[in-house]
C-alpha positions as CSV (number, residue, x, y, z in Angstrom):
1,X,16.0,-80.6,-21.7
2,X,14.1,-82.0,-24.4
3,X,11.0,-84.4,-24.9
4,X,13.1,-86.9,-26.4
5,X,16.2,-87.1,-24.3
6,X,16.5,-90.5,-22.9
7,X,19.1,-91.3,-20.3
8,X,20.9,-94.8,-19.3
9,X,20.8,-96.8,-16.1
10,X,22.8,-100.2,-15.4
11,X,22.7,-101.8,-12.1
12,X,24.9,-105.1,-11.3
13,X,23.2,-106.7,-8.5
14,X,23.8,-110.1,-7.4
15,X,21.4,-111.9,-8.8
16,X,20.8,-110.1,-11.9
17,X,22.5,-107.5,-14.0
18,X,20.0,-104.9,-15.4
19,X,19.9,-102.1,-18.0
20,X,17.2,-99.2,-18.5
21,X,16.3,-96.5,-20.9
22,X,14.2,-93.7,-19.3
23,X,12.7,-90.3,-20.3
24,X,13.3,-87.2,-18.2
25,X,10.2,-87.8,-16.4
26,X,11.3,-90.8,-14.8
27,X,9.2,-93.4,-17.4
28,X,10.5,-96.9,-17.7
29,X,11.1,-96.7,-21.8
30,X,13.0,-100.1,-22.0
31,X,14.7,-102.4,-19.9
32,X,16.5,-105.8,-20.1
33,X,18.0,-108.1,-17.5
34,X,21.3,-110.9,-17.6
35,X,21.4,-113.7,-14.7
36,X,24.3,-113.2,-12.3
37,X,25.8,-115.3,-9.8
38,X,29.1,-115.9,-8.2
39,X,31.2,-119.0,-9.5
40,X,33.8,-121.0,-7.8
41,X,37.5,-120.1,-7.9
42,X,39.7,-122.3,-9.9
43,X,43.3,-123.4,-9.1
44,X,43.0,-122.2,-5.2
45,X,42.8,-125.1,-2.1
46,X,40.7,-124.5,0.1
47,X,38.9,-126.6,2.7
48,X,35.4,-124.2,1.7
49,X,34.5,-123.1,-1.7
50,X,36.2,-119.7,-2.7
51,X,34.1,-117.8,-4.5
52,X,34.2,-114.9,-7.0
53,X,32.9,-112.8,-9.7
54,X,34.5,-113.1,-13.1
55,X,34.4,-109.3,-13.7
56,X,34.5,-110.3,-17.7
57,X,31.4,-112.1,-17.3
58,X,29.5,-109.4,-16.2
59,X,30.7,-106.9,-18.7
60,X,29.7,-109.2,-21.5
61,X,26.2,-109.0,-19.6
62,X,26.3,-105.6,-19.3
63,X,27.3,-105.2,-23.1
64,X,23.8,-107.9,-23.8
65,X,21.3,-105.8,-21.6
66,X,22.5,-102.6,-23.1
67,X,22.3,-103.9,-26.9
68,X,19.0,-105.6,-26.3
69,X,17.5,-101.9,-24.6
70,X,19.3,-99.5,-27.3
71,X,17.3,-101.6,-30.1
72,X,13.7,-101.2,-28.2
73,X,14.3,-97.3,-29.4
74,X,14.1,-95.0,-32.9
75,X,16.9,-93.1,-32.5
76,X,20.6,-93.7,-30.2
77,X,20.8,-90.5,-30.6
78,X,18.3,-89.1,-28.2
79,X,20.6,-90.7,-25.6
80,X,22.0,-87.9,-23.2
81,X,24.1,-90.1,-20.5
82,X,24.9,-93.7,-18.7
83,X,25.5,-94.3,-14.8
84,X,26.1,-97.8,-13.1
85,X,25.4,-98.6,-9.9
86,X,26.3,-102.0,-7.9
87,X,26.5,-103.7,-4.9
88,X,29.3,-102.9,-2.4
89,X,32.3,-104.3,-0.6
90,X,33.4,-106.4,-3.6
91,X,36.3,-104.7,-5.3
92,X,39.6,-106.2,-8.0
93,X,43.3,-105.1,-8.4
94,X,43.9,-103.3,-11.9
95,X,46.7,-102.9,-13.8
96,X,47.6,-99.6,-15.5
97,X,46.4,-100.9,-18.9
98,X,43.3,-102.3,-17.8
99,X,43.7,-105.9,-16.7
100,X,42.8,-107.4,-14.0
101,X,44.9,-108.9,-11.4
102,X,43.1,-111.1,-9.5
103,X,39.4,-111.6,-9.8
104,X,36.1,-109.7,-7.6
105,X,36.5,-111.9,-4.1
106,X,32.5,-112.2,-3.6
107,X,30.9,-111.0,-0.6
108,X,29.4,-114.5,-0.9
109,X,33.1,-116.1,0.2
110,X,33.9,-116.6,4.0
111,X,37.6,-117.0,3.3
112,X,38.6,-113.5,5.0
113,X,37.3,-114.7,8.6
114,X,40.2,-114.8,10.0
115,X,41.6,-111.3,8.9
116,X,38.4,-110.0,10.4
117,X,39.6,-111.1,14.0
118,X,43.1,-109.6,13.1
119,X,41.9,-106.2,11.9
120,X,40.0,-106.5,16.0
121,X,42.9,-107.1,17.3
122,X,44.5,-104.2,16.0
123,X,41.6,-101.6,16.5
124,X,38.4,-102.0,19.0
125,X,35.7,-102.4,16.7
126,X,33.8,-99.2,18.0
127,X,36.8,-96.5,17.1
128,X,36.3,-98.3,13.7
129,X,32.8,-97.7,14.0
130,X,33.5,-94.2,15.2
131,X,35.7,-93.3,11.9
132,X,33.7,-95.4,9.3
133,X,30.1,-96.2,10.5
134,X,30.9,-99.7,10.0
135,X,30.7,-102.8,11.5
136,X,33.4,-105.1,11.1
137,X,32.2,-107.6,8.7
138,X,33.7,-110.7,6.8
139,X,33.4,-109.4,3.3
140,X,34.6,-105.7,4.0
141,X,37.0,-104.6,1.3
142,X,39.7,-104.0,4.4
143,X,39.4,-108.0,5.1
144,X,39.8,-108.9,1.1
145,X,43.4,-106.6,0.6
146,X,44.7,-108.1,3.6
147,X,43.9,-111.7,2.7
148,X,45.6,-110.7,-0.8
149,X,48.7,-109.4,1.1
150,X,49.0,-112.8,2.8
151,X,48.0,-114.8,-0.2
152,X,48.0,-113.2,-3.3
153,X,50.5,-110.6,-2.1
154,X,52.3,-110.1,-6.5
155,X,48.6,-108.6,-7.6
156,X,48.7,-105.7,-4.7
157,X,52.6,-105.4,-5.6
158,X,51.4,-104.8,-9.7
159,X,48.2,-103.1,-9.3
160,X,48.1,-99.4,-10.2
161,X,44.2,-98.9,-9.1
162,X,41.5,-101.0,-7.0
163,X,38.3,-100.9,-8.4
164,X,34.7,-102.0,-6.9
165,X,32.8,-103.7,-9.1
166,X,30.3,-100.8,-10.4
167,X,34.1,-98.5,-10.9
168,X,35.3,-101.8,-13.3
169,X,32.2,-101.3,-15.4
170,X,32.7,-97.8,-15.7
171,X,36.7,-97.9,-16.7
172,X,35.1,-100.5,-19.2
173,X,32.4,-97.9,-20.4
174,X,34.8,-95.0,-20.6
175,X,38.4,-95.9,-19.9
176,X,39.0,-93.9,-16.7
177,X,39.8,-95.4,-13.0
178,X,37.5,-93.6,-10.8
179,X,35.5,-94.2,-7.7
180,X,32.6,-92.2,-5.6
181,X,31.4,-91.2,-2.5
182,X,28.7,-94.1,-1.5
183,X,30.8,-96.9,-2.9
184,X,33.7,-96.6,-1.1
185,X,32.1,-96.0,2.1
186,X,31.1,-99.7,2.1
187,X,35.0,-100.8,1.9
188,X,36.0,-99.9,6.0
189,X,38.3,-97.2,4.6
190,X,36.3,-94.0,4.2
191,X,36.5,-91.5,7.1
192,X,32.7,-91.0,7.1
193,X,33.2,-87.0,8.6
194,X,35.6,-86.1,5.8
195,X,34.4,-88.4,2.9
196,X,38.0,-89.2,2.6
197,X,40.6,-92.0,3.2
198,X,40.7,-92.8,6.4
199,X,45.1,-92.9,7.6
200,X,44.3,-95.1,10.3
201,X,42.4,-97.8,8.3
202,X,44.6,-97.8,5.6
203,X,47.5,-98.2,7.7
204,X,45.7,-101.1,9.0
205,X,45.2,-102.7,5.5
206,X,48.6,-102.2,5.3
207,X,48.1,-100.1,1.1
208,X,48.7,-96.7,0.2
209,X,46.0,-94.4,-0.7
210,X,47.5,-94.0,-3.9
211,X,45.7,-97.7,-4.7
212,X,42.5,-96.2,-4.9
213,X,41.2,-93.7,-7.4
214,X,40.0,-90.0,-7.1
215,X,37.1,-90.1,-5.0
216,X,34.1,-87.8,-6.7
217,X,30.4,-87.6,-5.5
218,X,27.6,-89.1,-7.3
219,X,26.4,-88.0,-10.4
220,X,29.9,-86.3,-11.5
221,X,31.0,-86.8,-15.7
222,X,34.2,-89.2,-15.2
223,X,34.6,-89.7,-19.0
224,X,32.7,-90.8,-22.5
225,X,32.2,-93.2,-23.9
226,X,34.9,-94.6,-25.7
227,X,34.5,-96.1,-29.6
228,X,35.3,-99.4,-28.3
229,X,32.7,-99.4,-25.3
230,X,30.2,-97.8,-28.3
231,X,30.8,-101.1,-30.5
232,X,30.5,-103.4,-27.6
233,X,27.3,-101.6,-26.3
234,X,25.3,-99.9,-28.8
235,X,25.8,-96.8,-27.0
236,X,26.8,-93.6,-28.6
237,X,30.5,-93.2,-28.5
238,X,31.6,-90.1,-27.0
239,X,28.4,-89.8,-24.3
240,X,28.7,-88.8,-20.4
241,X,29.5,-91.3,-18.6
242,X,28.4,-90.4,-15.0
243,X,29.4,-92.0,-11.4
244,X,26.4,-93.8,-10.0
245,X,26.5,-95.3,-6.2
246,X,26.1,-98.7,-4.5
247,X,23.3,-99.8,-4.9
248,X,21.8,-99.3,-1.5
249,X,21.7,-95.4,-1.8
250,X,20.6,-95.8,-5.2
251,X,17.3,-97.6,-4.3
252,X,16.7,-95.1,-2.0
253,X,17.0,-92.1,-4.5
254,X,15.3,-93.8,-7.2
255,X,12.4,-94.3,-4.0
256,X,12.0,-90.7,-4.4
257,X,12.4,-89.3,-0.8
258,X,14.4,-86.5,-0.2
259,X,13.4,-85.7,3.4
260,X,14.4,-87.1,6.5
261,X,11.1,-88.0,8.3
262,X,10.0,-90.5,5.2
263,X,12.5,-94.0,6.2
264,X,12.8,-96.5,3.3
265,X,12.4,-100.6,4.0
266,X,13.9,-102.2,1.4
267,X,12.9,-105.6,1.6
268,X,13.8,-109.0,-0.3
269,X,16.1,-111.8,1.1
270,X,17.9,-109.2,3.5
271,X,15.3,-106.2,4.6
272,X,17.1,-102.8,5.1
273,X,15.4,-100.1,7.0
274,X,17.0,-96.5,6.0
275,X,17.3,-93.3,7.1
276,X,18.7,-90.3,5.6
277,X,20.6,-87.5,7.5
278,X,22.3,-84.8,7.5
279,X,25.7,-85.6,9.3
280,X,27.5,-88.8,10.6
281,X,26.4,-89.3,14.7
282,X,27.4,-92.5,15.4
283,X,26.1,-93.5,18.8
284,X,26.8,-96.0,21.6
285,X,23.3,-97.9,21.0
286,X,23.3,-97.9,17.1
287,X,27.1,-99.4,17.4
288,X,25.4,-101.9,20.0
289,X,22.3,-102.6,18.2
290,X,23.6,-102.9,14.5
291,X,23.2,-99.8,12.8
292,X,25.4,-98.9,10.2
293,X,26.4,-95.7,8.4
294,X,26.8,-95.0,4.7
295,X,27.8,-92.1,2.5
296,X,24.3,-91.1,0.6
297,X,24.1,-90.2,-3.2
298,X,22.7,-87.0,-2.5
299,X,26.5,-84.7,-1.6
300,X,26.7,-83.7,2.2
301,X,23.9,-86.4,3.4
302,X,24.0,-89.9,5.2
303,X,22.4,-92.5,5.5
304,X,22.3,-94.7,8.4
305,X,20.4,-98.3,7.6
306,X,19.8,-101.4,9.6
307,X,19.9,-104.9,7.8
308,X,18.3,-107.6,8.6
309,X,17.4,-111.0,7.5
310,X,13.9,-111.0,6.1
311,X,13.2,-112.7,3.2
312,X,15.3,-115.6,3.5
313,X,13.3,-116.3,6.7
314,X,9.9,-116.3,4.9
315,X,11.3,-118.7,2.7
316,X,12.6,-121.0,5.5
317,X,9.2,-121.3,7.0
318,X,7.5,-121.6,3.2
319,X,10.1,-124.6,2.4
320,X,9.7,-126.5,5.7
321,X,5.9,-126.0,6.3
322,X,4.5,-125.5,2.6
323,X,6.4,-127.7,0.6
324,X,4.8,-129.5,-2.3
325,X,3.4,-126.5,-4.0
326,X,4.1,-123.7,-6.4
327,X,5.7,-120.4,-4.2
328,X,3.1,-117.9,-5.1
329,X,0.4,-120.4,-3.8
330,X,2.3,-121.2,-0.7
331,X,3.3,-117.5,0.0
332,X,-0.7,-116.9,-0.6
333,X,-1.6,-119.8,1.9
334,X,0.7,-118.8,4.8
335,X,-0.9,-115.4,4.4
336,X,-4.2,-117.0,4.5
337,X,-3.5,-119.0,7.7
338,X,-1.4,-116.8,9.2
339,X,-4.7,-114.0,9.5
340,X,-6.5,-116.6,11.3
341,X,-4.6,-115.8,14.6
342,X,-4.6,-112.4,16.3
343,X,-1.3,-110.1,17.6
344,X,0.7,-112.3,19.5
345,X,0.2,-115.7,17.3
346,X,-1.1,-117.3,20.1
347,X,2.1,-117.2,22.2
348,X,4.5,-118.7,20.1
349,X,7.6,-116.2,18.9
350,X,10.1,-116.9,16.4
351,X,13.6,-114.9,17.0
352,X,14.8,-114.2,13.1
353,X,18.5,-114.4,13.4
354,X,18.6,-116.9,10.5
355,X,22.1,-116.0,9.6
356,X,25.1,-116.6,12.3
357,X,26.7,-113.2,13.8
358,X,24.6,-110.8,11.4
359,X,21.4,-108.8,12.1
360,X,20.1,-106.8,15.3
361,X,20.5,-109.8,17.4
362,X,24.1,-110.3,16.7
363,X,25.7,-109.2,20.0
364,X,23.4,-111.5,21.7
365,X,25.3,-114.5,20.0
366,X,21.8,-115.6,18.8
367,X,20.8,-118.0,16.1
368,X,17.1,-118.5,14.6
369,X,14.8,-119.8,17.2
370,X,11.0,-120.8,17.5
371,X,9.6,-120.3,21.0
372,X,5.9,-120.9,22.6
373,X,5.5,-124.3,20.7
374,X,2.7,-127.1,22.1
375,X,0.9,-130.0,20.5
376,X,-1.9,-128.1,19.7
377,X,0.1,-125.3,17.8
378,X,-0.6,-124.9,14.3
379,X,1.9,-124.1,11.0
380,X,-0.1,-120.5,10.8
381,X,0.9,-119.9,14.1
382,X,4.3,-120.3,13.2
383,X,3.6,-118.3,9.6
384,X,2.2,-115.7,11.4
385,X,4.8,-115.4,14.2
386,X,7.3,-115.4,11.7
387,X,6.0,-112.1,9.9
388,X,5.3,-110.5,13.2
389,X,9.0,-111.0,14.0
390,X,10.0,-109.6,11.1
391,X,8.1,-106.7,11.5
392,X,9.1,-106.3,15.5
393,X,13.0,-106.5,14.5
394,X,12.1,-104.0,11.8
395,X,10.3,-101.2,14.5
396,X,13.6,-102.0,16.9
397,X,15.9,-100.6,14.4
398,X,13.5,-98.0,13.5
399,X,13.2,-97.1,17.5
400,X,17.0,-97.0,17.2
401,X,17.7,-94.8,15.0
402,X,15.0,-92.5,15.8
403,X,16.3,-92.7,19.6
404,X,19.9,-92.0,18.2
405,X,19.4,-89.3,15.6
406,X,16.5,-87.4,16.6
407,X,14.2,-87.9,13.5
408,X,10.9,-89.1,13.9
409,X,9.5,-91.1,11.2
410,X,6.1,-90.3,9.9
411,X,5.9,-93.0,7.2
412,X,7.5,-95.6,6.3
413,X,8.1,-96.6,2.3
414,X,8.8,-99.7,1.3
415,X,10.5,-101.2,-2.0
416,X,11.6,-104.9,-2.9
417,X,10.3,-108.0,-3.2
418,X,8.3,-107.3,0.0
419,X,6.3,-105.3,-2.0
420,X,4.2,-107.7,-3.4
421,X,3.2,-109.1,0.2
422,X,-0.3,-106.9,1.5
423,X,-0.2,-109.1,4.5
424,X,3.1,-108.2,5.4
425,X,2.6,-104.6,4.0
426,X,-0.5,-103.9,6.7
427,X,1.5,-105.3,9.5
428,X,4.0,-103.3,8.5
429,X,1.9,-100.2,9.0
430,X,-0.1,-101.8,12.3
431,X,2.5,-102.7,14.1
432,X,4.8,-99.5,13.7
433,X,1.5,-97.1,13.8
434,X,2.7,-95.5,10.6
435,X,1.6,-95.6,7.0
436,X,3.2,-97.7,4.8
437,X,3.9,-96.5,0.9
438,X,4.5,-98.7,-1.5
439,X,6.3,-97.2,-4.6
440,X,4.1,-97.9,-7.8
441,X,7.6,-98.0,-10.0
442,X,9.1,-101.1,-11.5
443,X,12.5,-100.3,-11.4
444,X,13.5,-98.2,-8.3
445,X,17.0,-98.5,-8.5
446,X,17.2,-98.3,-12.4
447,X,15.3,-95.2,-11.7
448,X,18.2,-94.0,-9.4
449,X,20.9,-94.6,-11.3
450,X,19.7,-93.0,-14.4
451,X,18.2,-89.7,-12.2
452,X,22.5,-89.7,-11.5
453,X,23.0,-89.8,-15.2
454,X,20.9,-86.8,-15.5
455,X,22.7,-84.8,-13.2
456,X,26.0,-85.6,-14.7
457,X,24.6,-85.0,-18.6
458,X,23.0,-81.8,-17.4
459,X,19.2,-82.6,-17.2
460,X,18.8,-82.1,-13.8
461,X,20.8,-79.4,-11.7
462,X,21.2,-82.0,-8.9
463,X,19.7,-85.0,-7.9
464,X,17.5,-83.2,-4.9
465,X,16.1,-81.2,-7.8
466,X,15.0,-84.2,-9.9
467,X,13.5,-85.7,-6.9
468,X,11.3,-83.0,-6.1
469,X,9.8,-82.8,-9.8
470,X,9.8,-86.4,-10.7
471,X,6.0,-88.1,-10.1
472,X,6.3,-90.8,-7.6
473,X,3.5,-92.5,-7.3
474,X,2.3,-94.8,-4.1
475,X,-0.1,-96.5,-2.6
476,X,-0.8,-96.4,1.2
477,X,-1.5,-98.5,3.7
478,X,-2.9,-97.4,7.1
479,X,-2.0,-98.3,10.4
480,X,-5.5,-100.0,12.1
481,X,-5.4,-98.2,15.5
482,X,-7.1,-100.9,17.3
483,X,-4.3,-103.2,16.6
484,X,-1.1,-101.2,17.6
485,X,-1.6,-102.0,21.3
486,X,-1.8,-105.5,21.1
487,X,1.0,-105.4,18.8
488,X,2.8,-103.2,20.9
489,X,2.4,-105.4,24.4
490,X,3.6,-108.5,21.9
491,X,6.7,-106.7,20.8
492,X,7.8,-105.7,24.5
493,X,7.8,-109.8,25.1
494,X,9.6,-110.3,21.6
495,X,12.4,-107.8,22.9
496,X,13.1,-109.8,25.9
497,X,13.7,-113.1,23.7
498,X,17.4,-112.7,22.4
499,X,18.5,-111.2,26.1
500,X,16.6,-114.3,27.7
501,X,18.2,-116.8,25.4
502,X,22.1,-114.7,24.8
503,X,23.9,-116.7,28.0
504,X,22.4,-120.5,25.9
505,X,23.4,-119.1,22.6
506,X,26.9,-117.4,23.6
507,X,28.1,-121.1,25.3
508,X,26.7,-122.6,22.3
509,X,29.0,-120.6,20.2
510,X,31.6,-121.0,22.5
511,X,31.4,-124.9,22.5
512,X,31.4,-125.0,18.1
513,X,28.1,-126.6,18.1
């Protein structure tokens, strides 16, 4: 290792494709961002907007970020090795020279609903849960191949590899069709106990394994990078080109924990609460209550995660309550308001299942609700129920997986947009009874991916290595003792809401209201 390596991270989020330079220390050097967003699919009928990724697109953006980071620094050459990471589920049909066959389906598009109910019908969603650690949702990769085999069946018949969107920007980096560990667990293949291909769930989707690539663990050299990659990029041609991870178990390496009693809330329009362990248990209640399983970046570990909406829900409330101002003074004016009121919010509850058949509440058929409501209740009521919801769903899932796995939490650290919220932070930590970190790094998952680029350009021995001698700097919010029992008696009421209201809500959904 030497003062002036520099290694490279790229992460292909959603909303924004990103690129980073950083030393072996784990400093930020340079960084540069692209917009992303999915589009609308051309020359397909539909009664609802089909929606993709146009895999091209976000190449080209990949190819800008990395150009405008590579000229921030004196010398190319001090750069060691490159590893993507992205989100999951999404993945394309390839053909053997490298074109695609039919673009990324987005995790955005509903149009695979009704292969969700036929993959049911075939296997009870817990054995699925059982092999994969995953609940059955729209987007799953499982869901997209079968809707192609119905649909678009010629670009499964030509394809010689699939590739998830971080595995397309790799082939385009370095020419090879590979895959890891993390990413494909999020498909609803992956046997979670072997790491491997699971017979039963291809059968299902109805391919043959040899549609997918090798499968490798995090941080493995798949190829270089190639002279035409090198022109496109700025990068040095001929570099280590290094698998990364979705983008989940990313954010979580590049948080810097590496033991099991630390959890990770990763929170921005969806909030994720995380826990890493050593094997795949899947249990009766984490199957019932939402948990789900994925493969970790670190080889042999798991993580199990609950997700939730968060965010979005803030936003709801800002919009309908706080409108007519900038968002930074509304978000600072709900806060305001919201202190006013003590544990409990004056009775009034808000159940956060903002988004139909997802989140905790989901087998209680519940949608978004606002209980406790009277003439004389106030919008800071209503501001402050709403992040005391947040924060009870959040310790549920924690209870959860702590009931399920055995690991006891001692702290809880916290990355994402939420991370700019104290309010929210110091509930956080009153209403668990556990601190709350807040990671004092700009770019987390950056951070992540490029730690895997170490490993695979020889930097670090292993990822659990770098983690334990990179800084990670946080600051802490304690839990006020005074204020964990009234929480606590409020958050025994707000457990009974979605079991009280499940009989209105599962007639509702029966009647298509």
């Amino acid at each position: 290792m030497s003062a002036k390596d520099l290694l490279v991270g790229v992460d292909v989020g959603a909303t924004g494709i990103k690129a980073g330079i950083f030393d072996t220390q784990g400093n930020l050097v340079a960084s540069a961002s692209r917009r992303n967003a999915p589009k609308p699919q051309e020359g397909v009928e539909s009664p609802t907007p089909l929606l993709i990724w146009d895999g091209e697109e976000m190449w080209g953006k990949v190819c800008d970020a990395l150009r405008e980071v590579i000229s921030k620094i004196e010398d190319k050459n001090s750069l060691r090795g490159i590893a993507v990471t992205g989100f999951g589920a999404d993945g394309t049909p390839m053909s053997k020279d490298g074109r695609q066959l039919y673009p990324f389906i987005s995790w955005h598009c509903t149009r695979t609903l009704p292969q969700r109910q036929r993959v049911l019908q075939q296997m009870d969603a817990w054995e699925i849960y059982q092999i994969t650690g995953y609940h059955n949702y729209t987007f799953n990769t499982i869901n997209r191949l079968l809707w192609l085999k119905e649909n678009a069946p010629e670009a499964l018949e030509k394809a010689y590899k699939w590739l998830m969107v971080q595995d397309f920007m790799v082939y385009k980096l370095c020419g090879e069709f590979t895959t890891e560990c993390t990413i494909a667990s999020t498909t609803m293949l992956l046997d979670m106990r072997t790491r491997k291909l699971s017979p039963k769930m291809l059968e299902i989707a109805g391919v043959d394994e040899s549609l997918f690539p090798p499968i490798s663990e995090s941080g493995a050299v798949v190829g270089y990078v190639t002279e035409q990659a090198a022109e496109a990029t700025g990068l040095p041609k001929g570099m280590p080109v290094a698998t990364g991870g979705h983008d989940c178990e990313i954010g979580m390496l590049g948080s810097g924990v590496w033991e099991p009693t630390t959890f990770v809330d990763i929170t921005g329009t969806w909030e994720m609460i995380i826990a890493m362990l050593d094997e795949f248990a899947p249990t009766r209640e984490m199957f019932d209550k939402g948990i789900d399983y994925e493969a970790h970046s670190i080889p042999g570990k798991y993580l199990c995660q609950g997700l939730m909406p968060a965010g979005s829900v803030v936003e709801w409330v800002r919009d309908g309550f706080y409108a007519g101002m900038p968002p930074e003074e509304a978000y600072a004016l709900m806060a305001e308001e919201a202190a006013q009121f003590p544990p409990g919010s004056g009775g009034v509850f808000v159940l956060p299942a903002f988004v139909k058949s997802s989140g905790p509440f989901a087998a209680d058929h519940s949608l978004g609700s606002i209980l406790g409501l009277t003439t004389s209740t106030r919008r800071g009521q209503v501001a402050r129920a709403t992040f005391e919801s947040l924060c009870f769903q959040m310790r549920r899932q924690m209870e959860v997986i702590e009931r399920s796995t055995g690991v006891k939490s001692k702290c809880l650290r916290v990355l994402g947009g939420g991370q700019k919220n104290d309010f929210w932070l110091q509930m956080k930590a009153d209403v668990t009874g556990k601190p709350v970190e807040v990671l004092q790094h700009p770019e987390v998952t950056l951070l992540g991916v490029a730690i895997l680029a170490g490993v695979g350009a020889g930097i670090y021995r292993s990822a659990e290595e770098a983690l334990k001698s990179l800084p990670f700097p946080v600051r802490v919010f304690e839990p006020r003792s005074e204020l964990y029992e009234p929480f606590s008696r409020a958050f025994e009421l707000f457990l009974e809401v979605p079991t009280a209201l499940s009989g209105f809500y599962a007639r509702h959904e029966a009647a298509g209201i």
